[in-house]
C-alpha positions as MATLAB code, in Angstrom:
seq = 'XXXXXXXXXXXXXXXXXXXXXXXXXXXXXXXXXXXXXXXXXXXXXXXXXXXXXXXXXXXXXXXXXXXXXXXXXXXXXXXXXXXXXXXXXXXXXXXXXXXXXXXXXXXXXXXXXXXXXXXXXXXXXXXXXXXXXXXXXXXXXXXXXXXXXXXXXXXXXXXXXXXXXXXXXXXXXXXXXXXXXXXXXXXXXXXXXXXXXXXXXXXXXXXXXXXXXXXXXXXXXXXXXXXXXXXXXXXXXXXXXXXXXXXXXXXXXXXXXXXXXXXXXXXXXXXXXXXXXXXXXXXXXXXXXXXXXXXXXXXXXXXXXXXXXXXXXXXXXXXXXXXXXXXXXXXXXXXXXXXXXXXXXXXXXXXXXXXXXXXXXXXXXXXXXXXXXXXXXXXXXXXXXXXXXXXXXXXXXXXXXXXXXXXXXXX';
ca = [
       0.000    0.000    0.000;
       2.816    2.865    0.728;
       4.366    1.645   -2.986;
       1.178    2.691   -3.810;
       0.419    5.870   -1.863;
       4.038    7.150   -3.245;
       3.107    6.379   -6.957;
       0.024    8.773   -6.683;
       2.144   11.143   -5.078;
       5.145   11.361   -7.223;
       2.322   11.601  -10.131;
       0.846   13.734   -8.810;
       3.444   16.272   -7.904;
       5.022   15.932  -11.143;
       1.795   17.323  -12.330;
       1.967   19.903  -10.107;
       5.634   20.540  -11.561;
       4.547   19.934  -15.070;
       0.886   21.393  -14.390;
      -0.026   18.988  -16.695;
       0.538   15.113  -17.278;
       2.261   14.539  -20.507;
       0.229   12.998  -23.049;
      -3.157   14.266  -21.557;
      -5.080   17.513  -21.521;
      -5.367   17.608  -17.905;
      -4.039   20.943  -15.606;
      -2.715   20.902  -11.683;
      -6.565   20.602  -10.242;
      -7.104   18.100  -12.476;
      -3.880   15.715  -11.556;
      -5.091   16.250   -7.615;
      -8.286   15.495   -8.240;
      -7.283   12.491   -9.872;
      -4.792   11.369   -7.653;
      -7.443   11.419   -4.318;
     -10.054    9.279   -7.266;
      -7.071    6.629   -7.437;
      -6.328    6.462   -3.792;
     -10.248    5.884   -3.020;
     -10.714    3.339   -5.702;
      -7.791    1.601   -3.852;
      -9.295    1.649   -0.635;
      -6.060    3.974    0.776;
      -8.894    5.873    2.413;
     -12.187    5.739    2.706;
     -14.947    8.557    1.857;
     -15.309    9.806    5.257;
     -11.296    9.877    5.817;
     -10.826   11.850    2.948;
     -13.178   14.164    3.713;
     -12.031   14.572    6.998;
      -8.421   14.896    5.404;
     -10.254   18.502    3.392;
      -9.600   21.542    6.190;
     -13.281   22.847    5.387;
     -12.223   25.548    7.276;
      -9.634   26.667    4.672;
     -11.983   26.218    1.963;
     -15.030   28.375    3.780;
     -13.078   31.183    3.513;
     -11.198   31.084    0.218;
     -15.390   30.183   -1.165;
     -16.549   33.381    0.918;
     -13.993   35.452   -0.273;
     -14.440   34.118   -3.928;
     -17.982   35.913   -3.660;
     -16.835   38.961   -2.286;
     -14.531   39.596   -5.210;
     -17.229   38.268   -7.362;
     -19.582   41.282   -6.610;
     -16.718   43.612   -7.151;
     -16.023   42.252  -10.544;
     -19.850   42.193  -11.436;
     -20.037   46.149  -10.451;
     -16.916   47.048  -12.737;
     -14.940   48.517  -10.285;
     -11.307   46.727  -11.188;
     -12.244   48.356  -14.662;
     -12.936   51.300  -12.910;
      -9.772   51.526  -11.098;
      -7.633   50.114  -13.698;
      -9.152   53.029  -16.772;
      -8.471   55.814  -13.996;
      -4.784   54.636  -13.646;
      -4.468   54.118  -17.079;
      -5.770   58.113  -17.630;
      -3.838   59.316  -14.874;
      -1.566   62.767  -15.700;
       1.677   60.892  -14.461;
       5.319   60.378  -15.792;
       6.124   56.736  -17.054;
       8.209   55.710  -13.579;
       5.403   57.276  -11.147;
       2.525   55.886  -12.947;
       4.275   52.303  -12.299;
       4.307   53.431   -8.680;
       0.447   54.110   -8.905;
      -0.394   50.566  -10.206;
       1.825   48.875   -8.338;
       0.915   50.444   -5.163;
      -2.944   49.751   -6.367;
      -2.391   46.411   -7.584;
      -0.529   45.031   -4.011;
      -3.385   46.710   -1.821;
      -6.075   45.073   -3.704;
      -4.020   42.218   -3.729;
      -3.842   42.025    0.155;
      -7.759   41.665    0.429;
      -8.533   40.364   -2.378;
      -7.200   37.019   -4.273;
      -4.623   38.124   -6.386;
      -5.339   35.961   -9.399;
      -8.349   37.995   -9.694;
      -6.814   41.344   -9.206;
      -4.641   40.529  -12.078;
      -7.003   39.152  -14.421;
      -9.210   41.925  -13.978;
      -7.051   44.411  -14.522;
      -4.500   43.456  -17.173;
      -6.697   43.636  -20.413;
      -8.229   47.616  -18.994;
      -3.994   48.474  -18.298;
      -3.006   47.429  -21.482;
      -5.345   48.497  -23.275;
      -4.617   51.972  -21.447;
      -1.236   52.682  -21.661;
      -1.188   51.420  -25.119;
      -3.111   54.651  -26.023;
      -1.406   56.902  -24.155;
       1.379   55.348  -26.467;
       3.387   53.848  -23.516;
       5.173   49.851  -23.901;
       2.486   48.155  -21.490;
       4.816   45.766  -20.385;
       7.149   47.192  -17.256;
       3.050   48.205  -16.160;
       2.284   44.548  -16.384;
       5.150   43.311  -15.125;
       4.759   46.074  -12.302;
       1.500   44.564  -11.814;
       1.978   41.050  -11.392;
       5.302   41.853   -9.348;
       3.349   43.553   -6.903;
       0.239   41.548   -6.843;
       2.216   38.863   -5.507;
       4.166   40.832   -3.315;
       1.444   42.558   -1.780;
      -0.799   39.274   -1.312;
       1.652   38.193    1.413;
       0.396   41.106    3.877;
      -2.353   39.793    5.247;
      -3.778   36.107    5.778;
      -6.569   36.512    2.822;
      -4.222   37.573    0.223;
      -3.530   34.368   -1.843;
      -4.675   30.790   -1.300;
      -1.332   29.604    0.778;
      -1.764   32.436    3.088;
      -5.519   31.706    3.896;
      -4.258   27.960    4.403;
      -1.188   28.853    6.857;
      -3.593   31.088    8.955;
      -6.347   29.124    8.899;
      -3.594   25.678    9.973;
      -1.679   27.431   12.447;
      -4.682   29.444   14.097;
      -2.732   32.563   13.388;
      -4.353   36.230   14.321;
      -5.084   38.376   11.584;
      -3.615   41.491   13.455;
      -0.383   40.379   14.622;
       0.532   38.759   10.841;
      -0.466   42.101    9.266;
       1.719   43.509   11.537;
       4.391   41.098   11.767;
       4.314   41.253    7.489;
       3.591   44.515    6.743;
       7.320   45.814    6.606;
       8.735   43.537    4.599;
       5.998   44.053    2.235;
       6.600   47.611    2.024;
       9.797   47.514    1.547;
       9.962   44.869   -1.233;
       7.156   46.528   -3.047;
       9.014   49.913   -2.996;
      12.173   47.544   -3.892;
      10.570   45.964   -6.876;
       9.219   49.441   -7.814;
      12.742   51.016   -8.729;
      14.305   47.954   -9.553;
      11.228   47.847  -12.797;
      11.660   51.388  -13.369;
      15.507   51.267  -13.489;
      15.525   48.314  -16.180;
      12.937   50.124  -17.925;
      14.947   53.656  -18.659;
      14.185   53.941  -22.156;
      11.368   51.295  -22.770;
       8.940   53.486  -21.911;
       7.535   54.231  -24.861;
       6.169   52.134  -28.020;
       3.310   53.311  -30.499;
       1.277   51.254  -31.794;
      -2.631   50.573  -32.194;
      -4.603   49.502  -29.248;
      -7.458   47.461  -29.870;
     -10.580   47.945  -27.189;
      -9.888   45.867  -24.200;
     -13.460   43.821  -22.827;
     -14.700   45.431  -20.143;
     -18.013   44.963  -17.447;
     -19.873   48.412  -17.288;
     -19.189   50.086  -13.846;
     -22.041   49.618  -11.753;
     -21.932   52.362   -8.925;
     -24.499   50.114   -6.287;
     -22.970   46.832   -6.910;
     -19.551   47.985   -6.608;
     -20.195   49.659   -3.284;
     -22.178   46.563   -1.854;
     -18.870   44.775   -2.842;
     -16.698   47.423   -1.274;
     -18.816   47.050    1.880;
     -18.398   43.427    2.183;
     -14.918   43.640    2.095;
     -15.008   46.537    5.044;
     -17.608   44.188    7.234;
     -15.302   40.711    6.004;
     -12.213   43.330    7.392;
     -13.948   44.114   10.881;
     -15.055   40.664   11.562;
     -11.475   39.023   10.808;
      -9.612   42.134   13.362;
     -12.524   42.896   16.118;
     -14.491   39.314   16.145;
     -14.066   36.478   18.271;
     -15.936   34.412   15.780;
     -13.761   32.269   13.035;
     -12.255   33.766    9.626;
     -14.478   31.334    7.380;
     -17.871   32.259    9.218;
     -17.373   35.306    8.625;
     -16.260   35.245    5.576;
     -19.097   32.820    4.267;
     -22.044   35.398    6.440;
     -20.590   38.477    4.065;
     -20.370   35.794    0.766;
     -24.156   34.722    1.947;
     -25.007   38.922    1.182;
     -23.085   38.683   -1.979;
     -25.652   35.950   -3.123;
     -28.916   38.374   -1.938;
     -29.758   40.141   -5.158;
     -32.918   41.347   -6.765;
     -31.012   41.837  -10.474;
     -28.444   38.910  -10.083;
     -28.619   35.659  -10.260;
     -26.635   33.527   -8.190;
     -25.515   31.192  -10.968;
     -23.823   34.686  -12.306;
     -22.324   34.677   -9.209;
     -20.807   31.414   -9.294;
     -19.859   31.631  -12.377;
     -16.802   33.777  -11.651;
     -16.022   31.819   -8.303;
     -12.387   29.899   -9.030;
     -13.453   26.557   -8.159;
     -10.351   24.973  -10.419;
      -8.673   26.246   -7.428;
     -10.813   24.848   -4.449;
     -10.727   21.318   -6.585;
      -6.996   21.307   -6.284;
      -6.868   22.272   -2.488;
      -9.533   19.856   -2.227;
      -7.413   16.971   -4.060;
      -4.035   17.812   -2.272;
      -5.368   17.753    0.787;
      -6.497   13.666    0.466;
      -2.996   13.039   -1.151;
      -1.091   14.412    1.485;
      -3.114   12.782    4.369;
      -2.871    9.691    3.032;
       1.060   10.463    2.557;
       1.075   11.450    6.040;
      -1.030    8.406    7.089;
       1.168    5.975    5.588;
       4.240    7.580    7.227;
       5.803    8.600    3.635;
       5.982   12.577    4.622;
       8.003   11.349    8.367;
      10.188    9.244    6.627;
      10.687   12.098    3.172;
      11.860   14.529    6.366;
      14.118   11.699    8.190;
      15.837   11.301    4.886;
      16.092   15.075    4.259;
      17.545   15.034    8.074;
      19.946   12.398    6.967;
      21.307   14.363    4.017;
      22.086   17.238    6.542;
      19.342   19.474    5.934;
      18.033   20.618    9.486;
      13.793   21.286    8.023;
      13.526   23.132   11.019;
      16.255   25.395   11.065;
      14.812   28.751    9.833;
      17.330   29.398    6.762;
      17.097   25.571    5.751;
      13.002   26.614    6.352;
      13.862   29.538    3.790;
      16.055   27.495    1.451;
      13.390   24.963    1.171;
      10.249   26.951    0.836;
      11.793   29.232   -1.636;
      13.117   26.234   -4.291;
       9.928   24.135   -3.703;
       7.570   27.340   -4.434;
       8.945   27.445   -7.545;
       9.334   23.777   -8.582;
       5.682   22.451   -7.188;
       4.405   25.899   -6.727;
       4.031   27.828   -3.373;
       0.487   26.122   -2.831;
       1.455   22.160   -2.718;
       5.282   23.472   -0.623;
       3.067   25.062    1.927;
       1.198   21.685    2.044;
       4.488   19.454    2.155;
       6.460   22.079    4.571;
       3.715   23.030    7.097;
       3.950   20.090    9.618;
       7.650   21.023   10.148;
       6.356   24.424   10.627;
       5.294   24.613   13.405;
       5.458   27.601   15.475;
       4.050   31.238   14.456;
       7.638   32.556   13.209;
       7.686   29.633   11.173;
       4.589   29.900    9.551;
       5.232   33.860    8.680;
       8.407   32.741    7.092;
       6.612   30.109    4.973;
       3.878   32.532    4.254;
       6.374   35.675    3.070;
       8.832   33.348    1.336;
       6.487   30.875   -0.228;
       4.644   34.401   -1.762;
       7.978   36.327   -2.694;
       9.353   33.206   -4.629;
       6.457   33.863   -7.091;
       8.173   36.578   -8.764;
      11.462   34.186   -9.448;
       9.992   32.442  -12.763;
       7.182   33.135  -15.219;
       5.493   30.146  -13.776;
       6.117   31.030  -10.229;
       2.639   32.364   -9.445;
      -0.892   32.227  -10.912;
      -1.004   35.451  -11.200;
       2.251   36.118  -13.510;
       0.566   33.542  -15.882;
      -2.761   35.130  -16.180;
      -0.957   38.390  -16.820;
       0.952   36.813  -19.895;
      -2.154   35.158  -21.375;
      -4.289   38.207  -20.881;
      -1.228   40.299  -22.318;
      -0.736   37.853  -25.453;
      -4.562   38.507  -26.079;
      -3.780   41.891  -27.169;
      -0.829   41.043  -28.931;
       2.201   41.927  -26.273;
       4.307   39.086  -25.361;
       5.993   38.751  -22.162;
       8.441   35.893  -22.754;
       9.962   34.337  -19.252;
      13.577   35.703  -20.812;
      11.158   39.381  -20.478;
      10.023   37.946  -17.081;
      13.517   36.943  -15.592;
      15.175   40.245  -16.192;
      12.836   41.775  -13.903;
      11.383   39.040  -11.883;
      14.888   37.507  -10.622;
      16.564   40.995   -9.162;
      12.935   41.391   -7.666;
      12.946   38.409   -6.140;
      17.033   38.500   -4.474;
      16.063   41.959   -3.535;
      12.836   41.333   -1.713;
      13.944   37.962   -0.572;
      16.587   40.311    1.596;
      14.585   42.432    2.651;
      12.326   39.213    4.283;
      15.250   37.361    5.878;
      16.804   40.558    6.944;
      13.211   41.141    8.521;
      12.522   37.862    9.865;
      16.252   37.815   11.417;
      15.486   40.602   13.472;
      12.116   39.687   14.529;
      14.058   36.617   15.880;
      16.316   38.018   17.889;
      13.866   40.015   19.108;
      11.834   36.741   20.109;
      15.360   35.607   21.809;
      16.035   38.424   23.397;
      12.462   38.592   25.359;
      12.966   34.968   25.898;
      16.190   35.368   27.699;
];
């Protein structure tokens, strides 16, 4: 049976690698969803086990938060925002400051896939007819999207996962990643506009980019979902995913919209592969594969606990299995709330290494490529690697400190 259990899961992560299995048309939820179907049809784990392997409460609150940004993208407001940036009376480098500074604040409340996807077509489209080269915006974008999404515990999938694991406050993280944040995103912003001194311009036509009408009402129901979802997660004793799924539950009470509109735009690729990793690495874990994976990682002199081998580890697996499935390998050796920041800022910052790095720098290409820019990952590494070394710094320079501090209270 473990011969077994470790087939699905080197196929599986492969996939995850790959996102794809070669020969077959199927992407990363896919492969996870498949690889929890083979382990029931075994009898590795029964229906109610692998249920009880899915953390519902991870999945309430990525679903409720789905809605929220659902509402916001029915009212037009990332249009909105992105056509008023686009207009905006600002030189080349500072108007990069603007949509980066946008783009990581949504980012931080909002799932940053969505952010991105959103708002690349409306930038594109905008800077294009200003006659400005769209992509150190885009890149700007998806650079800071991901940087951005690692301030608060709702930012990105991982994040919402680590928080919801490790019973971490929503306060102190904010707090406790805030800084770091900052300072990589105002990192990232001169590093983009340095490598971009005289790429700033490029004329050429701009076709219309698709856009949802702004809908004042909607878009301020939305807005005051997000400021209720806000309140409950810093002054309520009551859990992150109730909340979350009592302000979706408002989302869904409409007079004009239907809720199949609604869940039309929620991500559930995304909540099929949490839901299929979760059942692959409980039975891993049940099995004792993952205990003896970390004695042999032990044995090769890797201490998974130390906090740079923690680093090391999350930031090379984030960007071979992506950060989602490392947070899922790496959080039972993670087990204390320094730990679980680290995982959470590194696991995020590593997105910016590689095109494929992040969700988000994906959908940017493919929305990009729809209007006929190309961002090649050659494009991508000249600005995503110094990002990354430089905000990857600023993090263990951050999380060094906030250490000693820990060590000096201690003594």
């Amino acid at each position: 049976m473990q011969n077994f259990v470790l087939a699905v899961f080197v196929v599986v992560y492969l996939g995850m690698l790959l996102g794809h299995l070669p020969g077959l048309a199927v992407n990363r939820a896919g492969v996870a969803l498949l690889g929890a179907v083979a382990l029931l049809a075994v009898g590795v784990l029964d229906s109610r086990q692998a249920w009880a392997s899915v953390d519902m409460p991870t999945m309430s609150l990525l679903f409720g938060l789905m809605l929220v940004s659902a509402q916001l993208r029915l009212g037009g407001f990332y249009t909105f925002l992105a056509r008023r940036m686009a207009r905006a009376q600002l030189g080349a480098p500072w108007l990069l400051l603007l949509i980066m500074v946008s783009g990581a604040a949504l980012s931080a409340l909002l799932v940053n896939d969505i952010v991105c996807l959103a708002m690349t077509p409306i930038l594109a489209e905008g800077t294009l007819r200003r006659g400005l080269n769209p992509v150190p915006f885009l890149l700007g974008l998806a650079c800071a999207s991901n940087i951005g999404s690692a301030a608060t515990l709702i930012g990105n999938p991982q994040n919402m996962l680590i928080g919801q694991v490790g019973g971490l406050p929503f306060g102190a993280f904010l707090l406790d990643s805030l800084p770091p944040v900052l300072a990589s995103l105002l990192a990232a912003w001169g590093i983009i506009a340095l490598l971009s001194r005289g790429d700033w311009t490029l004329e050429r036509h701009a076709s219309p980019a698709p856009a949802v009408e702004f809908r004042p009402w909607p878009t301020i129901k939305g807005c005051l979902l997000m400021a209720a979802a806000l309140c409950g997660f810093l002054f309520l004793d009551a859990p992150r995913e109730v909340v979350a799924l009592c302000v979706g539950g408002f989302v869904l009470l409409s007079r004009r919209t239907e809720s199949r509109v609604v869940f039309g735009l929620v991500d559930w690729q995304l909540l099929l592969l949490f839901l299929g990793l979760f059942v692959v690495n409980h039975a891993v874990a049940q099995v004792g594969l993952l205990d003896r994976m970390f004695a042999a990682v032990r044995l090769c002199g890797v201490a998974v606990e130390h906090p740079a081998w923690l680093f090391a580890l999350t930031a090379v697996l984030s960007n071979i299995i992506s950060n989602v499935p490392a947070v899922m390998l790496l959080l039972p050796v993670s087990p204390t709330p320094q730990d679980r920041l680290l995982l959470a800022l590194v696991s995020t910052l590593a997105g910016n290494l590689f095109l494929l790095g992040s969700i988000a720098n994906l959908i940017v290409a493919e929305q990009a490529a729809q209007q006929g820019i190309f961002i090649t990952w050659r494009r991508h590494l000249r600005i995503g690697l110094p990002v990354t070394l430089a905000s990857f710094a600023i993090a263990a320079l951050w999380l060094w400190l906030r250490w000693s501090d820990l060590l000096v209270a201690a003594g």
